[in-house]
C-alpha positions in Angstrom: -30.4 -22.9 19.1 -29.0 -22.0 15.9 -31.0 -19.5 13.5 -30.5 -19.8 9.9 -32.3 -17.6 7.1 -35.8 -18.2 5.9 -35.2 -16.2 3.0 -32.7 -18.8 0.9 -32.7 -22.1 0.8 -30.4 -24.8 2.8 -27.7 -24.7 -0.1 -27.7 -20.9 -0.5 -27.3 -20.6 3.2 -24.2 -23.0 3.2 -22.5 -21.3 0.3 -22.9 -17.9 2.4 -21.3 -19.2 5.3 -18.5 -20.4 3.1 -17.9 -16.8 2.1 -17.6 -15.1 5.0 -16.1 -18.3 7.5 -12.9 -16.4 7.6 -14.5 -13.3 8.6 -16.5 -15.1 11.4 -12.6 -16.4 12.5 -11.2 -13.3 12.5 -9.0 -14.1 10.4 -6.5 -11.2 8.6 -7.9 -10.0 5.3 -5.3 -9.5 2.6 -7.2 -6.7 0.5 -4.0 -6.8 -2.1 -4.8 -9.8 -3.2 -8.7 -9.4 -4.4 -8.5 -7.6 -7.6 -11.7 -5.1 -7.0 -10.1 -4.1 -3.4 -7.2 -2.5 -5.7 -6.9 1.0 -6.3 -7.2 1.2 -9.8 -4.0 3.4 -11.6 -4.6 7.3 -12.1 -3.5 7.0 -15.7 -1.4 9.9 -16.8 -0.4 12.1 -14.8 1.3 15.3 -15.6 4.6 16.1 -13.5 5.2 19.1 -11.7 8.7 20.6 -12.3 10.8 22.4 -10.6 13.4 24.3 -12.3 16.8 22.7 -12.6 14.9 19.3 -11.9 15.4 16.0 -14.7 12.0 15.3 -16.0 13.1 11.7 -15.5 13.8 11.6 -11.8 10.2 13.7 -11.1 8.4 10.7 -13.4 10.0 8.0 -11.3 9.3 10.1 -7.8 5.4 9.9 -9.0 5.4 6.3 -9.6 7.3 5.5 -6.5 5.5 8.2 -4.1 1.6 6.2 -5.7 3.5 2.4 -5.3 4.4 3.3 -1.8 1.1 4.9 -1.2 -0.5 2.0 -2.5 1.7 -0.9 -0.7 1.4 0.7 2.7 -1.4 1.1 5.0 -2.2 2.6 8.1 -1.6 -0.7 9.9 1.9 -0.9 8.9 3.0 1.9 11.2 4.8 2.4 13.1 7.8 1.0 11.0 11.5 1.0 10.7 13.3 0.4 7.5 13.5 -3.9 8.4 9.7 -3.7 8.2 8.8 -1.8 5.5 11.5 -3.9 3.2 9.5 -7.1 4.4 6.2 -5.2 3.4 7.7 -4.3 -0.1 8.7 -7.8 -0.6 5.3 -9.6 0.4 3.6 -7.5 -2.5 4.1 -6.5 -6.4 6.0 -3.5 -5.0 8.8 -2.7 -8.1 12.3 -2.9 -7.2 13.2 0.6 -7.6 11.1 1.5 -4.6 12.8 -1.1 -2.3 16.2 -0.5 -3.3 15.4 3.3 -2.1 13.5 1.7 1.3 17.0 -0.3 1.6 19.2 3.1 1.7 17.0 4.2 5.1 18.8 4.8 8.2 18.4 1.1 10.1 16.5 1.6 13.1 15.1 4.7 11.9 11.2 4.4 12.8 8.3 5.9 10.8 4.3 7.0 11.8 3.2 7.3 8.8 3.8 7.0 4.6 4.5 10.7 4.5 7.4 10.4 6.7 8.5 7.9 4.2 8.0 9.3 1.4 10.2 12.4 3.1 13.2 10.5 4.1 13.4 9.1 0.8 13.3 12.2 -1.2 10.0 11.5 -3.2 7.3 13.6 -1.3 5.3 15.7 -3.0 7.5 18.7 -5.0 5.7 21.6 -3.6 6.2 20.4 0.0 9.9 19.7 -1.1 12.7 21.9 0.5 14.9 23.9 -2.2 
């Protein structure tokens, strides 16, 4: 036997299964593609220097370090360079940031975004190695 709600009618019932049928499948969710799942920017935000360092390059390292951080999830690892260019590729990820991904080591795997964000040079610059 097959309960349905009492509280909404036959036609509000139907419209709910609608909505969540894919959920009931088990279907993947792609949380990029629904604007309110998206992070929303952090605006302006100030760049640390380090001395000797092109204002430039630590502006671009910012934006790269939140796209990555943005593109990539948790499920996503562990990765090697193949995968994380297909990743880039399937979302609005700019092309700086997979031109950088494409300079990896092949084969190379990674746990995490961190370890990423290491190899290429664009982890945080007070965790950076002078």
């Amino acid at each position: 036997m097959e309960r349905e709600s009492t509280k909404h009618g036959p036609l509000q019932d139907d419209e709910l299964k609608h909505e969540t049928e894919a959920l009931v499948r088990g279907e993947p969710q792609r949380p990029h593609i629904e604007e309110w799942r998206e992070v929303e920017p952090a605006g302006d935000i100030p760049a640390v220097r380090r001395p000797g360092s092109q204002p430039d390059q630590e502006a671009e390292d910012i934006t790269l370090r939140s796209e990555l951080a943005r593109v990539l999830t948790n499920d996503d690892f562990p990765a090697d360079r193949d995968m994380l260019l297909a990743r880039l590729a399937d979302t609005d990820a700019p092309a700086a940031l997979g031109v950088r991904v494409a300079r990896l080591e092949p084969g190379r795997r990674f746990a995490s975004a961190h370890e990423v964000m290491v190899a290429l040079g664009i982890n945080a610059p007070e965790n950076r190695a002078r």
